[in-house]
LUMSEFI-321073 format. One record per residue: chain; residue number from 0; z, y, x of N, C-alpha, C, O in turn. Coordinates in nm, 4 decimals, padded with zeros to 6 digits. Example, Ala and Ser with C-alpha at 12.3 -4.5 7.8 and 13.67 -1.06 7.14 Angstrom:
BEGIN
["A" 0 [00.7800 -00.5690 01.3190] [00.7800 -00.4500 01.2300] [00.7800 -00.3300 01.3200] [00.8465 -00.3319 01.4236]] ["A" 1 [00.7080 -00.2250 01.2850] [00.7140 -00.1060 01.3670] [00.7870 00.0030 01.2900] [00.8039 00.1138 01.3409]] 
//
This chain:
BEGIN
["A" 0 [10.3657 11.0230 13.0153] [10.4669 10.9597 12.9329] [10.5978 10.9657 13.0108] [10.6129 10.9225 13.1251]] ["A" 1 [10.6850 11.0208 12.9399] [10.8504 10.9905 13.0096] [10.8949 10.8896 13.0320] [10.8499 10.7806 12.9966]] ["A" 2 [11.0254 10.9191 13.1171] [11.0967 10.7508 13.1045] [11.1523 10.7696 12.9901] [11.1680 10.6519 12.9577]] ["A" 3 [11.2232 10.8723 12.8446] [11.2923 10.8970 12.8008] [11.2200 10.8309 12.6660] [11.2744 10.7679 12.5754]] ["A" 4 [11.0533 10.8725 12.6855] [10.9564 10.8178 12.5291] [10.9649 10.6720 12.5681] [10.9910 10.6068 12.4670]] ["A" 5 [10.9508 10.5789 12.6978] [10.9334 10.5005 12.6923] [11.0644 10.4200 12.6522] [11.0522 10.3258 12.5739]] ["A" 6 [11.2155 10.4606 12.7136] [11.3071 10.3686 12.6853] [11.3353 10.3920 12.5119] [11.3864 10.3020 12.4452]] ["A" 7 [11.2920 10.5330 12.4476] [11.3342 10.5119 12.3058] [11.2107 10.4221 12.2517] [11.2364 10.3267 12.1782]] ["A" 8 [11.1177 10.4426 12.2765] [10.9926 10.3272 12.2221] [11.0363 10.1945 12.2503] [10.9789 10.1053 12.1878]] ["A" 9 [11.1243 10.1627 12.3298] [11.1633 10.0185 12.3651] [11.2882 09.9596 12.2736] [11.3096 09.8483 12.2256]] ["A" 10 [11.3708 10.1016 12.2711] [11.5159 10.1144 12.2138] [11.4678 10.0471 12.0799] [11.5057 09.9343 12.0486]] ["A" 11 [11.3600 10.1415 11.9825] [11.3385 10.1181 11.8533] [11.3083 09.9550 11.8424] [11.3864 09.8774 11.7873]] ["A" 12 [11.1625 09.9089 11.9135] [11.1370 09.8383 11.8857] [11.2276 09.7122 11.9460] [11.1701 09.6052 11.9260]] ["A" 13 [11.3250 09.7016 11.9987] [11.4795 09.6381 12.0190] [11.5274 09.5915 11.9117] [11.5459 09.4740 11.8801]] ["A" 14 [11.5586 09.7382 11.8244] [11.5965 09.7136 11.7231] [11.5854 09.6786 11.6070] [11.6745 09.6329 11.5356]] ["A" 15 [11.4401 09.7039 11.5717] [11.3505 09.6144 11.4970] [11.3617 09.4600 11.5203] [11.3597 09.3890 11.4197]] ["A" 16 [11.3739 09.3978 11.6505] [11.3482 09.2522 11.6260] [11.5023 09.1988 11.6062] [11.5372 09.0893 11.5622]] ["A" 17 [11.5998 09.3278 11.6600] [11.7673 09.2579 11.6611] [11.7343 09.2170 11.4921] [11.7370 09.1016 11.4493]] ["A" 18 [11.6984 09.3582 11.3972] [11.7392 09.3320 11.2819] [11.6686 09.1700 11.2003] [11.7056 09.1027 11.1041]] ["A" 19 [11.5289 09.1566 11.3190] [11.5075 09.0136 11.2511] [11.6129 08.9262 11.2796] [11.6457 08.8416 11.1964]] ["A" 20 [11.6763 08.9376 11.3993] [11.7883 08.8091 11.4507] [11.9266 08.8330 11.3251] [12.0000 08.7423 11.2856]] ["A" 21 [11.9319 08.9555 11.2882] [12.0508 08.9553 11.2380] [12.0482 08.9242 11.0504] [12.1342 08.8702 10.9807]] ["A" 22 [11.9471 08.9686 11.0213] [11.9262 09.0002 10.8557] [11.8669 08.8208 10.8364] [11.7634 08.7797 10.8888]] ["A" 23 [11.9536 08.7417 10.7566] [11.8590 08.6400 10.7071] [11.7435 08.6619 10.5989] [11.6789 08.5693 10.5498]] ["A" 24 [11.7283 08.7826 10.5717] [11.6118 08.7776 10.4664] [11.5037 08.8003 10.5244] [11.3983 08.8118 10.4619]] ["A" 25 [11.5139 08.8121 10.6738] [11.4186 08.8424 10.7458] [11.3981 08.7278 10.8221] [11.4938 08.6682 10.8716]] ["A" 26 [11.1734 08.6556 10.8505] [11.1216 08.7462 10.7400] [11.1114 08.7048 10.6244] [11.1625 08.6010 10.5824]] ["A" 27 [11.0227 08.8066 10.5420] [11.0048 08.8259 10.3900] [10.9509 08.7095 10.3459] [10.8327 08.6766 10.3554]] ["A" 28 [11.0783 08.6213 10.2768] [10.9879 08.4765 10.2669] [10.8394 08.4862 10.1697] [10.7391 08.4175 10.1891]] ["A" 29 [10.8541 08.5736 10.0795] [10.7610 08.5733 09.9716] [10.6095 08.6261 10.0344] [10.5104 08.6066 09.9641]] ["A" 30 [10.5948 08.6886 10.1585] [10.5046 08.7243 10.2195] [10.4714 08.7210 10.3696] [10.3898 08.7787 10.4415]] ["A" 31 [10.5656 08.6320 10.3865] [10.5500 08.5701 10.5399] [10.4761 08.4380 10.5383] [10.4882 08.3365 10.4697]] ["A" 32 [10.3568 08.4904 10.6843] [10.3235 08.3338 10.7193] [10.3364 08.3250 10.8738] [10.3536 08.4098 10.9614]] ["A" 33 [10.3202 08.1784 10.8738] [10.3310 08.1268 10.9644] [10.2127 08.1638 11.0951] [10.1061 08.1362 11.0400]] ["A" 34 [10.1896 08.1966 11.1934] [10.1147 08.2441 11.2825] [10.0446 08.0641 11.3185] [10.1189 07.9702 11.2898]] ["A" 35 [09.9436 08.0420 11.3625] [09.9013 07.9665 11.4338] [09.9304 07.9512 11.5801] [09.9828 08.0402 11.6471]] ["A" 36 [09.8962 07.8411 11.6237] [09.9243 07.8538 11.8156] [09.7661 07.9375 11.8584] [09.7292 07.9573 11.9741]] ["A" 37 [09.7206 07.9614 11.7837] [09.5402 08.0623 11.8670] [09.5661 08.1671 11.8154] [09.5646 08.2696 11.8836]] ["A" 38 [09.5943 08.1698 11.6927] [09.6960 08.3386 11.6234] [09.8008 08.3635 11.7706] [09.7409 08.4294 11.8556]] ["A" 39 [09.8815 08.3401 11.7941] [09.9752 08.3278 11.8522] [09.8930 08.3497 12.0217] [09.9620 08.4191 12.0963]] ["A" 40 [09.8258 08.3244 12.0532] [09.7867 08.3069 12.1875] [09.7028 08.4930 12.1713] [09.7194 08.6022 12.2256]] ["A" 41 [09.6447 08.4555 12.1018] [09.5272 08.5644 12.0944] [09.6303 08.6962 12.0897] [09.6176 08.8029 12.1498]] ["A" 42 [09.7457 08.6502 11.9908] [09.7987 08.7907 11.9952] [09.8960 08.8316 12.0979] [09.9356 08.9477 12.1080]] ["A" 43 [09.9359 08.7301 12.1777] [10.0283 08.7608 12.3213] [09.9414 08.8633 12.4076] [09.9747 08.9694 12.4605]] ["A" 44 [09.7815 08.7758 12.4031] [09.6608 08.8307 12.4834] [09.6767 08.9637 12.4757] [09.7007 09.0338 12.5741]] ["A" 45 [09.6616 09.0158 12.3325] [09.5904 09.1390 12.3506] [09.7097 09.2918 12.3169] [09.6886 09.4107 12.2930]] ["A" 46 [09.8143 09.2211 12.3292] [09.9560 09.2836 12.3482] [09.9307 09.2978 12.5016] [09.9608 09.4094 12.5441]] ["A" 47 [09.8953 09.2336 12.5696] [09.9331 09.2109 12.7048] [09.8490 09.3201 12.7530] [09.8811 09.4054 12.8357]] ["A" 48 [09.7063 09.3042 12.6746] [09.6082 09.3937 12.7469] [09.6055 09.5510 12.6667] [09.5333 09.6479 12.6902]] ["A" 49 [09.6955 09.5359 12.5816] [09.7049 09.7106 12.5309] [09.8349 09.7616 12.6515] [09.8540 09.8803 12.6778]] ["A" 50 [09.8960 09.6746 12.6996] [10.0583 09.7161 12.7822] [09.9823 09.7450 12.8821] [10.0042 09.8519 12.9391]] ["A" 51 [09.8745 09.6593 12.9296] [09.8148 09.6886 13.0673] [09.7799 09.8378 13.0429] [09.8336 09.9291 13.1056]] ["A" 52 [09.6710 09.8583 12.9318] [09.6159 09.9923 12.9582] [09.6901 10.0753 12.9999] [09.6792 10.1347 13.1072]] ["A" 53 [09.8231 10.0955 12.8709] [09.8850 10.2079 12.8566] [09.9684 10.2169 13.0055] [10.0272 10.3160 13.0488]] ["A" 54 [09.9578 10.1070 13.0587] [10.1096 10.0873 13.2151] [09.9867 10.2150 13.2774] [10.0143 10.3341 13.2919]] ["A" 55 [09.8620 10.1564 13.3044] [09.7357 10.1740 13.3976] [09.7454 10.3441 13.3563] [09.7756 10.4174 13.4505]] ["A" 56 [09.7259 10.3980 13.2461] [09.7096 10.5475 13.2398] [09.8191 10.6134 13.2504] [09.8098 10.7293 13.2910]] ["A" 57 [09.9314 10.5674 13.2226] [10.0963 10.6334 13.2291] [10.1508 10.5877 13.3848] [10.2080 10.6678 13.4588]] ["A" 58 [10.1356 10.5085 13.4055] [10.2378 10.4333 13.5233] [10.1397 10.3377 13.6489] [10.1482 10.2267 13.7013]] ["A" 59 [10.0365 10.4708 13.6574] [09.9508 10.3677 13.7578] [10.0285 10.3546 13.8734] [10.0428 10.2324 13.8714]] ["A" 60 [10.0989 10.3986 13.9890] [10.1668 10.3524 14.1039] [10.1564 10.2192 14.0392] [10.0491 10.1589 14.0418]] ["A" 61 [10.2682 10.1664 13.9777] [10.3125 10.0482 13.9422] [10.2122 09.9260 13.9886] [10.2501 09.8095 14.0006]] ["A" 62 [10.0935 09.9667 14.0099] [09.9712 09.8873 14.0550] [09.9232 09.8784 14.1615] [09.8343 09.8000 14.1948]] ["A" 63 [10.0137 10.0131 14.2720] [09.9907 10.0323 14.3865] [09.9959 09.8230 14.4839] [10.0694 09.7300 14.4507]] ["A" 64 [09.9257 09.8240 14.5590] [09.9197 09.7418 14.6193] [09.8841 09.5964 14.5300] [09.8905 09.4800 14.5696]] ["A" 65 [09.8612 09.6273 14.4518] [09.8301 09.4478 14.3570] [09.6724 09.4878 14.3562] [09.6314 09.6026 14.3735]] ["A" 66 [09.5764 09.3529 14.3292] [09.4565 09.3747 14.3068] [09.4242 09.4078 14.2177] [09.3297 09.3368 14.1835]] ["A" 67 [09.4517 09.5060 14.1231] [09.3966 09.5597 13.9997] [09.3617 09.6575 13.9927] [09.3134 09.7186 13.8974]] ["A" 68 [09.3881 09.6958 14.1274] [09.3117 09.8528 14.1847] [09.1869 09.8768 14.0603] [09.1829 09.9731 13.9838]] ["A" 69 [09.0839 09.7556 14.0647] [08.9733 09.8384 14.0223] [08.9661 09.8468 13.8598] [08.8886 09.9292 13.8111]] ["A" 70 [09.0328 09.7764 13.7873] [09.0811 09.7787 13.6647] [09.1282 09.8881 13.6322] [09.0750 09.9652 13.5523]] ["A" 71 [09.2664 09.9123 13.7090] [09.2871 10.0531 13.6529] [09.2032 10.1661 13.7070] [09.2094 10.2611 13.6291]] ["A" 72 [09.1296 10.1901 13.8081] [09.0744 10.2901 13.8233] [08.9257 10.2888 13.6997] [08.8596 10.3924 13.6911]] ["A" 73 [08.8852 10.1598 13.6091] [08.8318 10.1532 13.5453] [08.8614 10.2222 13.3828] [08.7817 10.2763 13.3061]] ["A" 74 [09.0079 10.1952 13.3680] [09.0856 10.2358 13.2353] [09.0744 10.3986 13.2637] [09.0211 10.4624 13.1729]] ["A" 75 [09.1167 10.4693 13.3746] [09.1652 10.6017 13.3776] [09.0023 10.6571 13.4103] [08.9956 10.7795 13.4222]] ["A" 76 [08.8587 10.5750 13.4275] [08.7454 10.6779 13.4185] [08.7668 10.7164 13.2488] [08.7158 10.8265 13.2281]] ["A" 77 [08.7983 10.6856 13.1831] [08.7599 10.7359 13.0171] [08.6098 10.6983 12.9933] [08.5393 10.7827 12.9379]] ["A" 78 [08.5687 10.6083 13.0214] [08.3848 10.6217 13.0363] [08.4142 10.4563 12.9175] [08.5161 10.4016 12.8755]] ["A" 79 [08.2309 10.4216 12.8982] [08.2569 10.3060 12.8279] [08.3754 10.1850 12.8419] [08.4522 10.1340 12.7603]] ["A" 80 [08.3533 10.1671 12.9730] [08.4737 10.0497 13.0210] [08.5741 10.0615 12.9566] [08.6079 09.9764 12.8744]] ["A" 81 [08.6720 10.2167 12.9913] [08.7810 10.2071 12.9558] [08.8068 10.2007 12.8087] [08.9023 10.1513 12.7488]] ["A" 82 [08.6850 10.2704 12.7577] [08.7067 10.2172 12.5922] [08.6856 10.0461 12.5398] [08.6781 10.0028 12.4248]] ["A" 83 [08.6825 10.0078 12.6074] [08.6059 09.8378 12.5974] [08.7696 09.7374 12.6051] [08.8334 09.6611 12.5326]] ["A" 84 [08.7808 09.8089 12.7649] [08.9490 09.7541 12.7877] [09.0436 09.7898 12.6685] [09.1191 09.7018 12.6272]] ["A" 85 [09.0440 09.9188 12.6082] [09.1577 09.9410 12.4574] [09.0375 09.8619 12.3766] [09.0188 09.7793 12.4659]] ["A" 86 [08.9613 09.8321 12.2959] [08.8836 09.8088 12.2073] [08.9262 09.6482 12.1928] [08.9724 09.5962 12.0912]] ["A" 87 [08.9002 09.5858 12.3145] [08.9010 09.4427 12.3098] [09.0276 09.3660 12.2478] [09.0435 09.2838 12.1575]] ["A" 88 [09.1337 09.4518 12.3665] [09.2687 09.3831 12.3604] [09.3617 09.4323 12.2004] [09.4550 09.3646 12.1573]] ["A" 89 [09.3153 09.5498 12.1381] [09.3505 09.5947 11.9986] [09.2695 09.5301 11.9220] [09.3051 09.5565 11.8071]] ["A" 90 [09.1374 09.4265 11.9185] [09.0664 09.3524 11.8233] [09.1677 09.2260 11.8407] [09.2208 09.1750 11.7420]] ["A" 91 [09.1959 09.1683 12.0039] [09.2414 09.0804 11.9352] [09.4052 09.0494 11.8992] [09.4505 08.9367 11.8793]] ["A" 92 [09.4893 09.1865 11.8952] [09.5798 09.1540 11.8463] [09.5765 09.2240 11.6936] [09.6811 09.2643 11.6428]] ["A" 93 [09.4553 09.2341 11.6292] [09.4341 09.2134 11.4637] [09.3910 09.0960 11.4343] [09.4424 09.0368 11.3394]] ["A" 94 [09.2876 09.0367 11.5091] [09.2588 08.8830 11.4712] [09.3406 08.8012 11.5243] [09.3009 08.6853 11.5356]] ["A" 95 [09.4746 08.8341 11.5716] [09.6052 08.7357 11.5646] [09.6869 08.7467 11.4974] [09.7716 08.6608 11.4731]] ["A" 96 [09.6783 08.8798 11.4420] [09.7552 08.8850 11.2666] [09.6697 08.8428 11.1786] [09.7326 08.8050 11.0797]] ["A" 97 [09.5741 08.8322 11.1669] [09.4857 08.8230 11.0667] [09.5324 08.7862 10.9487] [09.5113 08.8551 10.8489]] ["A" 98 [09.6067 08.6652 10.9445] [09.6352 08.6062 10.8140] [09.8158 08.6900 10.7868] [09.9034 08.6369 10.7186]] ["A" 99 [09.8246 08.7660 10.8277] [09.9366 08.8366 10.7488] [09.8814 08.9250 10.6352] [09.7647 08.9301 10.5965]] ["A" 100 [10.0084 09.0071 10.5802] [10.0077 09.0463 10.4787] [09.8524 09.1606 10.4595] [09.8925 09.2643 10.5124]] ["A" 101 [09.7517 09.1789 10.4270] [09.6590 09.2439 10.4247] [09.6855 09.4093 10.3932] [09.5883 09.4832 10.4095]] ["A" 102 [09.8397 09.4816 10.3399] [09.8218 09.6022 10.3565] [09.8971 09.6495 10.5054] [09.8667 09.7548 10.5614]] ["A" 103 [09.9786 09.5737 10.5478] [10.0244 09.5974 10.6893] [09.9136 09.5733 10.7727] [09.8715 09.6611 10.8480]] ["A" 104 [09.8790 09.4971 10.7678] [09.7550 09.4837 10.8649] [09.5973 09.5998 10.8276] [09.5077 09.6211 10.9093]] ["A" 105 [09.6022 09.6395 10.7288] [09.5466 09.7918 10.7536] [09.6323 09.8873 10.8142] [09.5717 09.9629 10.8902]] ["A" 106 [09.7869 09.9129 10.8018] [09.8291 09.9969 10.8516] [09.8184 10.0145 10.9906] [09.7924 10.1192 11.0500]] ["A" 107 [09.8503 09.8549 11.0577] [09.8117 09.8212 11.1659] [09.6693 09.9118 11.2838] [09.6652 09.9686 11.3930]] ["A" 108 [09.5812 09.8772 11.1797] [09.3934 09.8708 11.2018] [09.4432 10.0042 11.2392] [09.4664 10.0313 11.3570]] ["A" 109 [09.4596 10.0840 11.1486] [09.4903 10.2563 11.1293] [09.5885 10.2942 11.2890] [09.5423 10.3680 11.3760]] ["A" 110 [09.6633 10.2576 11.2947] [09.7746 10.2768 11.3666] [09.6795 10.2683 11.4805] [09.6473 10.3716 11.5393]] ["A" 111 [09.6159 10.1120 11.5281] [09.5384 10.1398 11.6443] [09.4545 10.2459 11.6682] [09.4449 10.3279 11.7595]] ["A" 112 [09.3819 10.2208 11.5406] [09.2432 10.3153 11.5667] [09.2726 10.4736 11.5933] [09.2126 10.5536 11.6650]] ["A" 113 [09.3768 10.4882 11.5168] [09.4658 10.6477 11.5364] [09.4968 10.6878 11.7045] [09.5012 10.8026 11.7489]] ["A" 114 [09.5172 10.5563 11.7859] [09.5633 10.5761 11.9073] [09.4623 10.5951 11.9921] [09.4583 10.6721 12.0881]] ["A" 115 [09.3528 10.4961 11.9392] [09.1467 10.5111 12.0342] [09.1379 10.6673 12.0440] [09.1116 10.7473 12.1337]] ["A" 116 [09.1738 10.6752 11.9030] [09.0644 10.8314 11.8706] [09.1424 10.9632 11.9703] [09.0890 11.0475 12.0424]] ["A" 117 [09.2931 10.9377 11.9379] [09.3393 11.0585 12.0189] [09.3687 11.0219 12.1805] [09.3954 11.1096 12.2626]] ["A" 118 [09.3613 10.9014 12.2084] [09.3331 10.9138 12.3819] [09.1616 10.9287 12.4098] [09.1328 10.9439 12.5285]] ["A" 119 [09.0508 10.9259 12.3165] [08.9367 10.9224 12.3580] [08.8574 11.0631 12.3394] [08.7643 11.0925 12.4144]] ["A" 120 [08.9111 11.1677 12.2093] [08.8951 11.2251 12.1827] [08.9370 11.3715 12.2151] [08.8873 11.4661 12.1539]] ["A" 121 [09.0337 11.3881 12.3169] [09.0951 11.4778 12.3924] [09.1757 11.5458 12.3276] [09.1993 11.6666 12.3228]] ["A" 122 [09.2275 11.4337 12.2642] [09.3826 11.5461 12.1766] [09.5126 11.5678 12.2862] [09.5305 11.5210 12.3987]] ["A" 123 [09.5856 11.6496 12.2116] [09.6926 11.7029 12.3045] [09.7939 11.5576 12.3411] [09.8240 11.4811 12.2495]] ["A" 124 [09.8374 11.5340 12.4761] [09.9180 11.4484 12.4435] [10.0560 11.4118 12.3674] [10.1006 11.2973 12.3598]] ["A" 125 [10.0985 11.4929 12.3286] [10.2242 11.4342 12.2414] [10.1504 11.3997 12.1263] [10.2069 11.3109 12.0625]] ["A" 126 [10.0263 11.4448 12.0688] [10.0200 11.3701 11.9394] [09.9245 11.2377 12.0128] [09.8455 11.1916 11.9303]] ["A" 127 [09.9204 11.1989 12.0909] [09.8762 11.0780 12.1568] [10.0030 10.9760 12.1589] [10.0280 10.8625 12.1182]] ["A" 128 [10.0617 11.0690 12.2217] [10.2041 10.9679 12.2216] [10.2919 10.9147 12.0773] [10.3692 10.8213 12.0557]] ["A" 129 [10.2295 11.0390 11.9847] [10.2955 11.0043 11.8666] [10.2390 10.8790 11.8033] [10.2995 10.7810 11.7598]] ["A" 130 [10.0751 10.9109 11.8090] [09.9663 10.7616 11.7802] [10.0545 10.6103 11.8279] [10.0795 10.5091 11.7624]] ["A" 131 [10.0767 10.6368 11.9270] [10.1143 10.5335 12.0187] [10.2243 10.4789 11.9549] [10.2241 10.3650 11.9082]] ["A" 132 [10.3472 10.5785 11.9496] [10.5038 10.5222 11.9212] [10.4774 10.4565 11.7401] [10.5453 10.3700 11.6849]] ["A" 133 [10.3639 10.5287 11.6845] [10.3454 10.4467 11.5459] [10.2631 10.3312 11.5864] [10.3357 10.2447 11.5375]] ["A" 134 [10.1766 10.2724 11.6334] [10.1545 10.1637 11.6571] [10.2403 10.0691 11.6658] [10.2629 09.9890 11.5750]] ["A" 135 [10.3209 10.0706 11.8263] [10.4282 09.9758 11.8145] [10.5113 09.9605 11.7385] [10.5745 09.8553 11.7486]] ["A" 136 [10.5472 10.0525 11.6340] [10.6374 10.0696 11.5257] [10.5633 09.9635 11.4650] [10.6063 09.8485 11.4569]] ["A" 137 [10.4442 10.0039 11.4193] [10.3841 09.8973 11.2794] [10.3534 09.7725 11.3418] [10.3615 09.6836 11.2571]] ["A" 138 [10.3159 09.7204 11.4740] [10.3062 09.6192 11.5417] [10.4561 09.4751 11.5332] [10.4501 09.3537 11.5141]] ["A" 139 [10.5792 09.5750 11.5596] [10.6661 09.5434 11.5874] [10.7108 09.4885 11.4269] [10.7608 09.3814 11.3924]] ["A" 140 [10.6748 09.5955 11.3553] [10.7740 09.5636 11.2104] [10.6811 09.4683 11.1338] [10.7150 09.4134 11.0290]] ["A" 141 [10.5686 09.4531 11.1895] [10.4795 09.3609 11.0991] [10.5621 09.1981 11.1434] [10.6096 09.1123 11.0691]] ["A" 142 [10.5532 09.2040 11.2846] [10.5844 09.0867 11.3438] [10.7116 09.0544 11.2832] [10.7055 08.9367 11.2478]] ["A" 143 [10.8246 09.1050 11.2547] [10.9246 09.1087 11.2419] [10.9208 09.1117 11.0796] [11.0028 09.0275 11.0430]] ["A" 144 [10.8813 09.1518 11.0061] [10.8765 09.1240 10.8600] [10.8025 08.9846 10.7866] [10.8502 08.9195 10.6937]] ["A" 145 [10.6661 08.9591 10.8606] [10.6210 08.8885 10.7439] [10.5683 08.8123 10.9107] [10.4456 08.8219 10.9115]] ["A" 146 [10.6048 08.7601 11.0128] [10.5483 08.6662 11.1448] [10.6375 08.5948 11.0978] [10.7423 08.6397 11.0513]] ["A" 147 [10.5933 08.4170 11.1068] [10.6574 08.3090 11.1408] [10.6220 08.2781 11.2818] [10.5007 08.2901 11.2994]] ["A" 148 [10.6712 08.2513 11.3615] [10.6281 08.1473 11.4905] [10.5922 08.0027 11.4736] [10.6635 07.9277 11.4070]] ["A" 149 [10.4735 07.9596 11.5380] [10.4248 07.8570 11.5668] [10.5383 07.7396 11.5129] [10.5213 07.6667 11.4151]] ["A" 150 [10.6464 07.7410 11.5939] [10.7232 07.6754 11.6047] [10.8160 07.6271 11.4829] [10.8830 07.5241 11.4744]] ["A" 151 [10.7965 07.7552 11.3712] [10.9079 07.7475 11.3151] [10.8651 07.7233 11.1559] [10.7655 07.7795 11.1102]] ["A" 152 [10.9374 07.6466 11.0856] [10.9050 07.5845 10.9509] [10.8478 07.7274 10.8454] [10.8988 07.8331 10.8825]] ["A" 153 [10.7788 07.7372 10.7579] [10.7831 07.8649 10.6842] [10.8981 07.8648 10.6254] [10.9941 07.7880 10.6310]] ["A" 154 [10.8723 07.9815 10.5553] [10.9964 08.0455 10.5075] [11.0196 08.0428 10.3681] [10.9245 08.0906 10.3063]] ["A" 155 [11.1419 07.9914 10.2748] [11.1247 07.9643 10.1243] [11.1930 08.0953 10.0821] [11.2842 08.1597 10.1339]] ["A" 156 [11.1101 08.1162 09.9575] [11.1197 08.1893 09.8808] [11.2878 08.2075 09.8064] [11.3072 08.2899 09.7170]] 
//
């Protein structure tokens, strides 16, 4: 992975959440809900543990000297483990959307599962990377379209 895929993958999804800060129709009151605080936990979780993977197979130095040595040398065998480590942390950031809109959250399902198959399946990497940059796309715009936060009153119609 470049620094160039990673800062535009960052750029986009930037701009995706500016446009929640900036657009008041955002989000979609008519199909936004409110996340729970275990919605909400579960889905920090397994954001956290899809960033780990992808840091661990793209950007292992970054791990040089921390104890996670054996983690990532676990992610980059490709063997059951490392499918367990993507499997887990992509279940539970669907069962922290769960109660959103039900066709984004297939797109979602898709988007992940699109990303399992071509890092597990030995596709070329740019269409790995492409899997990837649509994930966070649909991750990002779900959150940003139809996510309330814990915190925050729903949204009227």
């Amino acid at each position: 992975m470049t620094s160039a895929f990673a800062f535009t993958l960052a750029g986009a999804s930037a701009l995706i959440f500016l446009a929640r800060l900036v657009a008041p129709q955002l989000p979609l009151a008519r199909l936004a809900v409110r996340l729970s605080v275990v919605d909400t936990v579960l889905l920090v979780c397994g954001v956290v543990g899809l960033a780990f993977h992808c840091a661990a197979m793209f950007y292992r130095t970054i791990f040089d000297g921390m104890p996670l040595g054996p983690l990532v040398d676990m992610v980059n065998a490709m063997n059951v483990a490392s499918i367990m480590l993507y499997v887990v942390p992509a279940a539970l950031v669907l069962i922290g959307m769960r109660r959103q809109n039900w066709v984004s959250l297939a797109v979602l399902a898709l988007a992940l599962l699109f990303v399992g198959v071509t890092m597990y399946a030995g596709s070329p990497l740019n269409v790995h990377l492409g899997a990837i940059f649509a994930a966070v796309v649909a991750l990002v715009s779900q959150i940003a379209l139809f996510a309330i936060p814990p915190w925050r009153r729903a949204a009227k119609p």
